[in-house]
N, CA and C of each residue as an Amber inpcrd file, in Angstrom:
protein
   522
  -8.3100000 -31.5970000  18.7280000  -8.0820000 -31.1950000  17.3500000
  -9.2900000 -30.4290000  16.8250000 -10.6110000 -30.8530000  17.2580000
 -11.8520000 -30.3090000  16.7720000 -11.7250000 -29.2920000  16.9520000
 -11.6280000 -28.8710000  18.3930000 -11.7570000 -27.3000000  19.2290000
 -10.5490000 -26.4590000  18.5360000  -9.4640000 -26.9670000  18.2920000
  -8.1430000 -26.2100000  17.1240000  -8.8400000 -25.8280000  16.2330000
  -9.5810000 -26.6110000  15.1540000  -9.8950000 -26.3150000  14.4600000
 -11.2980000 -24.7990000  14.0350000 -12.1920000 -25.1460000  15.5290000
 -13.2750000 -24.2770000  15.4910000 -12.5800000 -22.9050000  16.1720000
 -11.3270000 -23.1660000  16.7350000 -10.9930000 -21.6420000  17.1810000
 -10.2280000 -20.9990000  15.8130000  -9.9200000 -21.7840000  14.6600000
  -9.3070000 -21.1070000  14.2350000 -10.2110000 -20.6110000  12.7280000
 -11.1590000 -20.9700000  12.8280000 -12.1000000 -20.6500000  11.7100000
 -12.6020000 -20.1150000  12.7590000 -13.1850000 -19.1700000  13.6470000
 -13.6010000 -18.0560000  14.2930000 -12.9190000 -17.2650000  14.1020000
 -11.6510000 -17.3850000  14.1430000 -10.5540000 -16.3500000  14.1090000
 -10.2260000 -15.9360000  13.0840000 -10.2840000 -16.5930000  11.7200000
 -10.2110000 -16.4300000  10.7540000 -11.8560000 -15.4330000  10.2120000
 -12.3390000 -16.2190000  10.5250000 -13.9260000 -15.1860000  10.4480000
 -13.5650000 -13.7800000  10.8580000 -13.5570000 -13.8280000  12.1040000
 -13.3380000 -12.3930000  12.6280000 -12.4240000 -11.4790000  11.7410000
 -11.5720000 -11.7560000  11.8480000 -10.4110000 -11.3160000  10.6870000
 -11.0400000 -10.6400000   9.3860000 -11.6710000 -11.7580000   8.7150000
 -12.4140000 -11.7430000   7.2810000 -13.5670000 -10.2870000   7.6240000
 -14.3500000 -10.3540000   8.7440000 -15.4080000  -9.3150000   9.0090000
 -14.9510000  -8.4560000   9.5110000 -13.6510000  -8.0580000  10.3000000
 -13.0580000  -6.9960000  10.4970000 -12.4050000  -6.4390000   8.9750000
 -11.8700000  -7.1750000   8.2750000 -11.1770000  -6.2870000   6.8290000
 -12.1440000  -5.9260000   6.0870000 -13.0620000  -6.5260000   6.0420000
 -14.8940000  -6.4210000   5.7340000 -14.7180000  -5.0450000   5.6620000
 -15.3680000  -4.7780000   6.6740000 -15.5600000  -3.5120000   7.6550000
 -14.7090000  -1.9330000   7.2890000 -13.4580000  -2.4390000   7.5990000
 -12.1330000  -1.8070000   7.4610000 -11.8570000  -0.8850000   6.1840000
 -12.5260000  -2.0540000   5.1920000 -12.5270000  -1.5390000   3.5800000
 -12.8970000  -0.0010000   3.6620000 -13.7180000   0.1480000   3.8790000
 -14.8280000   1.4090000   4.2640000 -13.9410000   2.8090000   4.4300000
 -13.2170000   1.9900000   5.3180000 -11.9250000   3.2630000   5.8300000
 -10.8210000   3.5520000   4.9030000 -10.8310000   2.5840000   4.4610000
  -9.1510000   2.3700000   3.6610000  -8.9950000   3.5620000   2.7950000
 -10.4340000   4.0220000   2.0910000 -10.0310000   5.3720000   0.8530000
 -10.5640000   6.8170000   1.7240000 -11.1820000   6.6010000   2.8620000
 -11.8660000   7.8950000   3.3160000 -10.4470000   9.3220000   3.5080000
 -11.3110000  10.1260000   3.4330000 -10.1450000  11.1990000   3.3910000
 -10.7420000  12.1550000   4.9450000 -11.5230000  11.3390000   5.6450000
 -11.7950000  11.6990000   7.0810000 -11.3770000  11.0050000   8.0930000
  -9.8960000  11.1690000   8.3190000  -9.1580000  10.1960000   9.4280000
  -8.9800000  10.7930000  10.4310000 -10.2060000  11.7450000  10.8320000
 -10.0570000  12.3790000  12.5760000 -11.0890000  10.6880000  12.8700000
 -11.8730000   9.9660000  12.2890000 -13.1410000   9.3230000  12.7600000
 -12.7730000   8.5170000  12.3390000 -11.1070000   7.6660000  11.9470000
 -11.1220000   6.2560000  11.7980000 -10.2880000   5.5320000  12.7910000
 -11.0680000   4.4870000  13.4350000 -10.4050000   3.7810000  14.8030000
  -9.4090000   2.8440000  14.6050000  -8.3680000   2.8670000  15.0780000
  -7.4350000   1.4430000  14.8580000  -8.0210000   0.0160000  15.2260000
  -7.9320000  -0.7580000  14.6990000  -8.5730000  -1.9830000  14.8820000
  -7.3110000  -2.5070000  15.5090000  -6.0060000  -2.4370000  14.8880000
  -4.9520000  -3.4010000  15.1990000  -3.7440000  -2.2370000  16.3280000
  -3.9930000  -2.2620000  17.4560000  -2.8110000  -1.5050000  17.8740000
  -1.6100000  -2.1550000  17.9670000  -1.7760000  -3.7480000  17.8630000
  -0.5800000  -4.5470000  17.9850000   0.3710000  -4.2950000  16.6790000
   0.3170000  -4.1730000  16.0340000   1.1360000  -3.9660000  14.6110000
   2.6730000  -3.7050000  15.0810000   3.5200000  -3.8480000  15.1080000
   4.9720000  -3.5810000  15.0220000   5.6110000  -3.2790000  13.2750000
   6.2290000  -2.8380000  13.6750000   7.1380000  -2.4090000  12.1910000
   8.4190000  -3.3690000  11.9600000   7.9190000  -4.6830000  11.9460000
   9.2020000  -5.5280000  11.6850000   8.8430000  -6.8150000  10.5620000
  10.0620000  -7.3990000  10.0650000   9.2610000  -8.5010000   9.2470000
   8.2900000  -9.4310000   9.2670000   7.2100000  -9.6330000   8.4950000
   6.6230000 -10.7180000   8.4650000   5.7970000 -10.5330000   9.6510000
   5.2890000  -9.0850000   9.9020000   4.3520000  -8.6080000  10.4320000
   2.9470000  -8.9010000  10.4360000   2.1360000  -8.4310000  11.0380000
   0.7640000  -8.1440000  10.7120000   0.0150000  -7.2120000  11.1450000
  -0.3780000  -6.4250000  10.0990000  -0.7630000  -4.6740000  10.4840000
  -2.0040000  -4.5200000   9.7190000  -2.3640000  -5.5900000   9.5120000
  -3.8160000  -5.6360000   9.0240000  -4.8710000  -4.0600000   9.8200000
  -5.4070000  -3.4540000   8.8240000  -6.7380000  -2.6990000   9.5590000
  -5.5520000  -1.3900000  10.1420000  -4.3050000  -1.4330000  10.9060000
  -3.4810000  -0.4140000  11.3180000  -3.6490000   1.1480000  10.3490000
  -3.7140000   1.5570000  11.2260000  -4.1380000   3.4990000  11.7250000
  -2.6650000   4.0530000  11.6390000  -1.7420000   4.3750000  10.7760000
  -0.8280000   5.1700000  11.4190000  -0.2370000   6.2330000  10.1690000
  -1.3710000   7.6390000  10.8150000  -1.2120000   8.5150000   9.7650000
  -0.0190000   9.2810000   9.8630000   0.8230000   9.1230000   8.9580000
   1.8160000  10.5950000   9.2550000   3.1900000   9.9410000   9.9010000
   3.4820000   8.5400000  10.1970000   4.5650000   7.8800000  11.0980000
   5.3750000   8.2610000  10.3020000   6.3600000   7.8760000  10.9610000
   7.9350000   8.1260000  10.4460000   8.5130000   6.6400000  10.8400000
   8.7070000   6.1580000   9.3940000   8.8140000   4.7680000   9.2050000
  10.4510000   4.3840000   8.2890000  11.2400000   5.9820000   8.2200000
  12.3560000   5.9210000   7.1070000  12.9570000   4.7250000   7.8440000
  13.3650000   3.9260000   6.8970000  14.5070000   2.6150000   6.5560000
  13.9310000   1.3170000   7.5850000  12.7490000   1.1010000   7.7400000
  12.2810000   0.3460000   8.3820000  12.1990000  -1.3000000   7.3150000
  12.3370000  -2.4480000   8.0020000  12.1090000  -2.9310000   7.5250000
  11.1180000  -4.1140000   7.8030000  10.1940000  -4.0740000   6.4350000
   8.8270000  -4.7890000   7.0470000   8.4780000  -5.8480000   5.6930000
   9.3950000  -6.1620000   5.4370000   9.2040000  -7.2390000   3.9390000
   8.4980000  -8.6420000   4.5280000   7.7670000  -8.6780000   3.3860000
   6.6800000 -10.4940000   4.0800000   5.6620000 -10.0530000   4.8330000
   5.9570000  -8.7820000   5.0730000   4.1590000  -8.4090000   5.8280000
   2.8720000  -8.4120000   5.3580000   1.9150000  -8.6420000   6.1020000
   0.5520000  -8.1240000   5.5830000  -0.0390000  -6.6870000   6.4950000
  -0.5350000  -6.1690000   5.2870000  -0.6060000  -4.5320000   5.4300000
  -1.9890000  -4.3890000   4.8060000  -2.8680000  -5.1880000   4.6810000
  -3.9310000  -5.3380000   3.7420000  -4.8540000  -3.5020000   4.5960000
  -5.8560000  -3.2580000   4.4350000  -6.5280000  -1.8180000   4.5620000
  -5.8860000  -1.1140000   5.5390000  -4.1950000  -0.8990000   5.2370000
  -3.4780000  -0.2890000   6.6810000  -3.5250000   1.6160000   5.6500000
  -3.6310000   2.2270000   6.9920000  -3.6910000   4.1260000   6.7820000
  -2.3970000   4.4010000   7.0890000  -1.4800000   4.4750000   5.6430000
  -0.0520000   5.1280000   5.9940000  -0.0190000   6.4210000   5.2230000
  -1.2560000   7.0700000   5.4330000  -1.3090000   8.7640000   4.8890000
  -0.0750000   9.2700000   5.4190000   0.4380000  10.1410000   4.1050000
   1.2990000  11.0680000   4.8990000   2.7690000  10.4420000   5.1090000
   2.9560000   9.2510000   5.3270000   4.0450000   8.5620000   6.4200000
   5.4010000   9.0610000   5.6840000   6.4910000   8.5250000   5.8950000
   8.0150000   8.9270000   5.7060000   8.3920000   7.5480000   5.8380000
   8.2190000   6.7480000   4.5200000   8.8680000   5.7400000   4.2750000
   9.9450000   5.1900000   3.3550000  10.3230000   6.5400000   3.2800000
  12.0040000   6.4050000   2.2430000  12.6750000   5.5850000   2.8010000
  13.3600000   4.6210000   1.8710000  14.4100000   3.4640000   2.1700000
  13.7240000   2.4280000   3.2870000  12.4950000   2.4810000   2.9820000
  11.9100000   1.3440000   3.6430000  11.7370000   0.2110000   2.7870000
  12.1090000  -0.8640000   3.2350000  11.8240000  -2.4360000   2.5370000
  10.2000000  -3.2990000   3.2820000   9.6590000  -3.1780000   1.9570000
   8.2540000  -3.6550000   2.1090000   7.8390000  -4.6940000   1.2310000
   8.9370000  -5.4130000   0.4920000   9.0470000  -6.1280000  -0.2720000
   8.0500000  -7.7590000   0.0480000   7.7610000  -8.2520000  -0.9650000
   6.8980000  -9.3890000  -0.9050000   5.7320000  -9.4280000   0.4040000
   5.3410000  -7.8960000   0.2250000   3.9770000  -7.5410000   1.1520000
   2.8820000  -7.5450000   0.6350000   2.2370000  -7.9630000   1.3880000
   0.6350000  -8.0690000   1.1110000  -0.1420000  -6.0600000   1.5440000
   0.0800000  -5.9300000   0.6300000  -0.5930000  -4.2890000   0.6910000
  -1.7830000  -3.3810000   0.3150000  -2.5850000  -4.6590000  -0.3710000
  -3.6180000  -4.2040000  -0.5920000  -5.0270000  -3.4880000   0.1710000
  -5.3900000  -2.6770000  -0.8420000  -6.3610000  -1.5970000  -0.1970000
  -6.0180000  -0.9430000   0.5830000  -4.4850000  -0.7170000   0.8100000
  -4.2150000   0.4620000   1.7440000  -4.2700000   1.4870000   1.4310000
  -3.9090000   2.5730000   2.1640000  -4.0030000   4.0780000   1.6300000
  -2.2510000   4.5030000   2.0320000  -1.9150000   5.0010000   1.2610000
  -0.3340000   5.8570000   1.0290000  -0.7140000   7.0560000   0.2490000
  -1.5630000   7.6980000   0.7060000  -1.8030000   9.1900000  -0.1950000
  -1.0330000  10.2600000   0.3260000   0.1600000  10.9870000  -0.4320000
   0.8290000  11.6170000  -0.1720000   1.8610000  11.1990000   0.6470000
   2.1680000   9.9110000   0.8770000   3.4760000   9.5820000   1.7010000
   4.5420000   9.6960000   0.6290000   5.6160000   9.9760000   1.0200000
   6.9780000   9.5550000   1.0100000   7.8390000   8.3770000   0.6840000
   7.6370000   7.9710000  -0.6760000   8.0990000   6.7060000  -0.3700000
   9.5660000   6.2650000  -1.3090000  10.2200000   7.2210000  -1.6930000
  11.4460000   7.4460000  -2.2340000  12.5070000   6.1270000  -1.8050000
  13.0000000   5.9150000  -2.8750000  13.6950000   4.5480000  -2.9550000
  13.4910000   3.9120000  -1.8510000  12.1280000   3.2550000  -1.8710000
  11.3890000   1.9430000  -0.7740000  11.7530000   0.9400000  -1.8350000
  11.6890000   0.0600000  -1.1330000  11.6980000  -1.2830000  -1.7940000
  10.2160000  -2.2790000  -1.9350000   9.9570000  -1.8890000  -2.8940000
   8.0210000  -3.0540000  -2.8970000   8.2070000  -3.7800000  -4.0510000
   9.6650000  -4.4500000  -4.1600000   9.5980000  -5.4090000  -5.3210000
   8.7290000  -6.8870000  -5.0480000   7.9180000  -6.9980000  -5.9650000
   7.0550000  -8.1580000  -5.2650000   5.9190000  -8.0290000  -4.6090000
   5.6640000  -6.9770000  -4.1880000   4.6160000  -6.5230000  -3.2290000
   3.1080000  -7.1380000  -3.7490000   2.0740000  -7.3000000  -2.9920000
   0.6980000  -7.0740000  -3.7210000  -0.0060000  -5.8980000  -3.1740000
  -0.6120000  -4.5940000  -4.3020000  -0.2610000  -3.3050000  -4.2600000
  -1.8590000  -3.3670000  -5.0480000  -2.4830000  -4.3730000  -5.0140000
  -4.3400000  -4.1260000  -5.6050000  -4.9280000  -3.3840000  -4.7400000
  -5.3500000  -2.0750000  -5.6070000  -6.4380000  -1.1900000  -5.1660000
  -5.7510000  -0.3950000  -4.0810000  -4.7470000  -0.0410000  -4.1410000
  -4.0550000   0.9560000  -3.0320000  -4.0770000   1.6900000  -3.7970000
  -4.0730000   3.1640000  -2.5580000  -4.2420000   4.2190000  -2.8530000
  -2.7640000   5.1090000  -2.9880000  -2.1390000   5.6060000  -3.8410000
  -1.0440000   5.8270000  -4.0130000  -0.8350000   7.4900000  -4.2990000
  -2.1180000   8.1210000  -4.7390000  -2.3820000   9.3380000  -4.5880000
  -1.3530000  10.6340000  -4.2620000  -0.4800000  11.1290000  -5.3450000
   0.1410000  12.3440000  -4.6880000   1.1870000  11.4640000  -3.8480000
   2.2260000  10.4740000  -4.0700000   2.8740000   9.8280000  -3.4400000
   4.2530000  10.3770000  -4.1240000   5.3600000  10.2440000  -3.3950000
   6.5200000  10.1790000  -3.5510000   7.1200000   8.9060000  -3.8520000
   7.6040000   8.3160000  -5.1640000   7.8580000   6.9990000  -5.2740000
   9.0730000   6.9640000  -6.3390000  10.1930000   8.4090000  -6.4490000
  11.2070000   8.5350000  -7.1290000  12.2590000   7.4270000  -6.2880000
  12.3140000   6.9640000  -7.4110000  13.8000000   5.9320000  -7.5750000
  13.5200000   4.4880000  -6.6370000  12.1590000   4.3290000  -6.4260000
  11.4440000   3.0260000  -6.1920000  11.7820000   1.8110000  -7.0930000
  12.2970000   0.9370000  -5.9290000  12.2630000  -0.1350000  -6.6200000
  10.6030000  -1.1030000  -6.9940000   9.9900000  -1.0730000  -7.8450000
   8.6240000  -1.4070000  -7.7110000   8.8160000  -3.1400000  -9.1150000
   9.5180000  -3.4740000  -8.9780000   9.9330000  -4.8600000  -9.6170000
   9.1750000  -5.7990000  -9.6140000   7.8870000  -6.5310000 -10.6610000
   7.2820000  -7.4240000 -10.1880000   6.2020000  -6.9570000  -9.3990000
   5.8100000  -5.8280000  -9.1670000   4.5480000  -5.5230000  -8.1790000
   3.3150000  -5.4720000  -9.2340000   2.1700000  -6.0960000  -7.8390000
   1.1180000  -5.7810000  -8.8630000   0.2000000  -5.0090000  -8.0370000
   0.0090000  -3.9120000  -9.0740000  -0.5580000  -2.4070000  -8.9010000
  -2.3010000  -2.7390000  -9.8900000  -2.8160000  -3.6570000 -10.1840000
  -4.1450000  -4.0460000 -10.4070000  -5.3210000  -2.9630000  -9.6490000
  -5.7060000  -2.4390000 -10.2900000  -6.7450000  -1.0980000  -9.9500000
  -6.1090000  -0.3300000  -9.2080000  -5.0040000   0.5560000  -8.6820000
  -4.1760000   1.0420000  -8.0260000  -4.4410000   2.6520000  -8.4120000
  -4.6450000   3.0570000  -7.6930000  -4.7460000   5.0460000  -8.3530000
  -3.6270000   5.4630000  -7.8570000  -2.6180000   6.1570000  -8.8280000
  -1.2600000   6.7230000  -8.7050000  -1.4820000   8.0490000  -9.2990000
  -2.9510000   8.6850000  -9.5870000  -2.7320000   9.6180000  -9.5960000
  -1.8520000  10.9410000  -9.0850000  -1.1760000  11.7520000  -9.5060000
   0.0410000  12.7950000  -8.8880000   0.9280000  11.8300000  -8.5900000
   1.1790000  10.7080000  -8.5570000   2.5660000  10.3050000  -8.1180000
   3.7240000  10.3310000  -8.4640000   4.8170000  10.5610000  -8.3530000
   5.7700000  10.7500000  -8.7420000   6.5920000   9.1140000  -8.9560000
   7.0580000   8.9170000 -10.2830000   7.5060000   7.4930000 -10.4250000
   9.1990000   8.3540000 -11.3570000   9.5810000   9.0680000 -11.1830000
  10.7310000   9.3990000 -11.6250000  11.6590000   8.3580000 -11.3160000
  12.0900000   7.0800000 -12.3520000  13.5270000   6.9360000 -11.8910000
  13.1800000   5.8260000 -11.5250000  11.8400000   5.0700000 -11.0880000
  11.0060000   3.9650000 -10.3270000  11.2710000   2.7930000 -11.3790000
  11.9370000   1.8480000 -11.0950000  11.7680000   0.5800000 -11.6960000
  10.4890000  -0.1460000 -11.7040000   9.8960000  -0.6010000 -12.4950000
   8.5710000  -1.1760000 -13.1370000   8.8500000  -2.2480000 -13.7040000
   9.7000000  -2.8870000 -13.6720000  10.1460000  -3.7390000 -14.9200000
   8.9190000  -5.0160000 -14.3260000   7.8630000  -5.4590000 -15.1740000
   7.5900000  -6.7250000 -14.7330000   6.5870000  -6.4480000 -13.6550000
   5.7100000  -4.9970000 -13.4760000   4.6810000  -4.5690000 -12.7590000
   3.4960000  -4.9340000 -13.5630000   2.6040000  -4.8950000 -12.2900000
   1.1850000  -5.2600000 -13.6880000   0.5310000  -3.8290000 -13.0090000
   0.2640000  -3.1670000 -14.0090000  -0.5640000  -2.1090000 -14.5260000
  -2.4490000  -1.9440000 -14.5570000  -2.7120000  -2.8740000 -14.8980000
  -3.9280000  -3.1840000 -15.1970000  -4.9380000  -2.2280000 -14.7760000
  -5.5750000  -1.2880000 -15.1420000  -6.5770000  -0.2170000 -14.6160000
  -6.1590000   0.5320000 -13.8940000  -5.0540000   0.5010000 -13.4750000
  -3.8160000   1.6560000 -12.7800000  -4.4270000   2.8480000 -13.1850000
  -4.7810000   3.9500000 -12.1000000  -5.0910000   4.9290000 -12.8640000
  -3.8330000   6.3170000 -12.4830000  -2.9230000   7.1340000 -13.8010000
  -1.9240000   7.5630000 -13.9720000  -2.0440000   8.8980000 -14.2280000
  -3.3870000   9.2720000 -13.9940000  -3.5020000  10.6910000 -14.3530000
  -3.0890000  11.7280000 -13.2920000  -2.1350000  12.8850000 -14.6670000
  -1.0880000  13.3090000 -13.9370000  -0.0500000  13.1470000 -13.0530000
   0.4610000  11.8470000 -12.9560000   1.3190000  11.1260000 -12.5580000
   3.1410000  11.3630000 -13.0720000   3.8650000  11.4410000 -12.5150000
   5.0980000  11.6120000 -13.1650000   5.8490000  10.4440000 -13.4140000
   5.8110000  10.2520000 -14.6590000   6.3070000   8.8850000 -15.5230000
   7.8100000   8.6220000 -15.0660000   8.2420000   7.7030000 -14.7600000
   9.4170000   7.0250000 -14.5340000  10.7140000   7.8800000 -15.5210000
   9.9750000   8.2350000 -17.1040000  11.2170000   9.0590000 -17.7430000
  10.9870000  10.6320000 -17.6460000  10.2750000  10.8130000 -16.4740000
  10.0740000  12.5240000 -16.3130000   9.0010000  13.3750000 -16.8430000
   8.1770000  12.1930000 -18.1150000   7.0230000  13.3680000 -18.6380000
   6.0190000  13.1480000 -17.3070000   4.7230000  14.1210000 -17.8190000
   3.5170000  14.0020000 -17.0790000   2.7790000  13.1230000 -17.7860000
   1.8900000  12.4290000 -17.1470000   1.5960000  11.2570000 -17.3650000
  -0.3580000  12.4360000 -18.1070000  -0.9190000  11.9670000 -19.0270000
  -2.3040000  12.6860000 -19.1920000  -3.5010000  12.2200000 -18.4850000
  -4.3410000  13.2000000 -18.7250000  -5.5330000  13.1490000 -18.0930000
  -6.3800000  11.6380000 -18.8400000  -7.0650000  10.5300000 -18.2740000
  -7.1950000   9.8160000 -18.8090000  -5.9260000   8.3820000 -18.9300000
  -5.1390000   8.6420000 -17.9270000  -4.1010000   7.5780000 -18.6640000
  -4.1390000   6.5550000 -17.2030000  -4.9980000   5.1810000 -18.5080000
  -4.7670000   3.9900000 -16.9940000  -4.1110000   2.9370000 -17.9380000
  -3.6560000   2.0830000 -16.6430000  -2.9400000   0.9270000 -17.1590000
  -1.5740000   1.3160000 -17.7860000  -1.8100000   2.9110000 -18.6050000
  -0.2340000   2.7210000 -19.2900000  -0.1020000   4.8240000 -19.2240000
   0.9220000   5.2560000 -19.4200000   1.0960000   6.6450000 -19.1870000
   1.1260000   7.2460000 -20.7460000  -0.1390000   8.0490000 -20.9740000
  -0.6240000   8.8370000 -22.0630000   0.0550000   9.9190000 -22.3640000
């Protein structure tokens, strides 16, 4: 039971000092020089893609709800009609992906990078978007009902009822 226990607080360590680490990568906008930590990652429920590298995938209608996705690089990706629901998603990067009626109701969405994203007719129900930059994103049509906002930053963002969101607008669309 001892030795259970000391392998799994190593493992847990490691983990903790690899996402450590990882952070670093999560906002860089130089992904010729960022290494995958996790090649094991699969695209299925209740995953774990922790630290995962995968710029540009093509992920349409996948479903990966209950995952943890904590500093994962889905620059770019094609995740329309993907269900990512009650995921752990924080500090990832989604700058400029695709993410047109996905499902992230529930999600935890702190400090992701959402940047220039496609997120028309998103179900985003209950997510919490807590320091989240959605700058350029498109939220046309995006359910929010029951999102937390909190330091969200919305500048130039396209508001759920079609205006542009202003320069300066966090937490709520100016």
């Amino acid at each position: 039971m001892k030795s259970l226990l000391n392998r799994t607080i190593i493992a847990g360590s490691a983990l903790l000092i690899s996402g450590f680490f990882s952070y670093a990568n999560a906002w860089t906008d130089d992904v010729a020089s960022i290494k995958d930590v996790n090649t094991l990652c699969k695209f299925e429920p209740e995953t774990q893609c922790t630290s995962s590298v995968r710029i540009g995938a093509e992920l349409a209608g996948v479903d990966m709800n209950g995952s943890s996705m904590t500093t994962m690089r889905l620059d770019g990706a094609n995740l329309q009609r993907a269900n990512l629901s009650n995921s752990i998603l924080q500090m990832s990067n989604f700058k400029g992906a695709n993410m047109m009626l996905i499902n992230l109701e529930g999600a935890h969405m702190h400090a992701v990078n959402l940047q220039n994203a496609n997120l028309m007719l998103a179900n985003m129900k209950k997510v919490n978007l807590l320091d989240a930059d959605l700058r350029g994103a498109n939220l046309k049509g995006a359910n929010l009902q029951g999102a937390i906002l909190i330091q969200a930053k919305l500048d130039n963002a396209t508001w759920t009822d079609g205006r542009v969101c202003a320069k300066g607008s966090v937490g709520e669309c100016l």
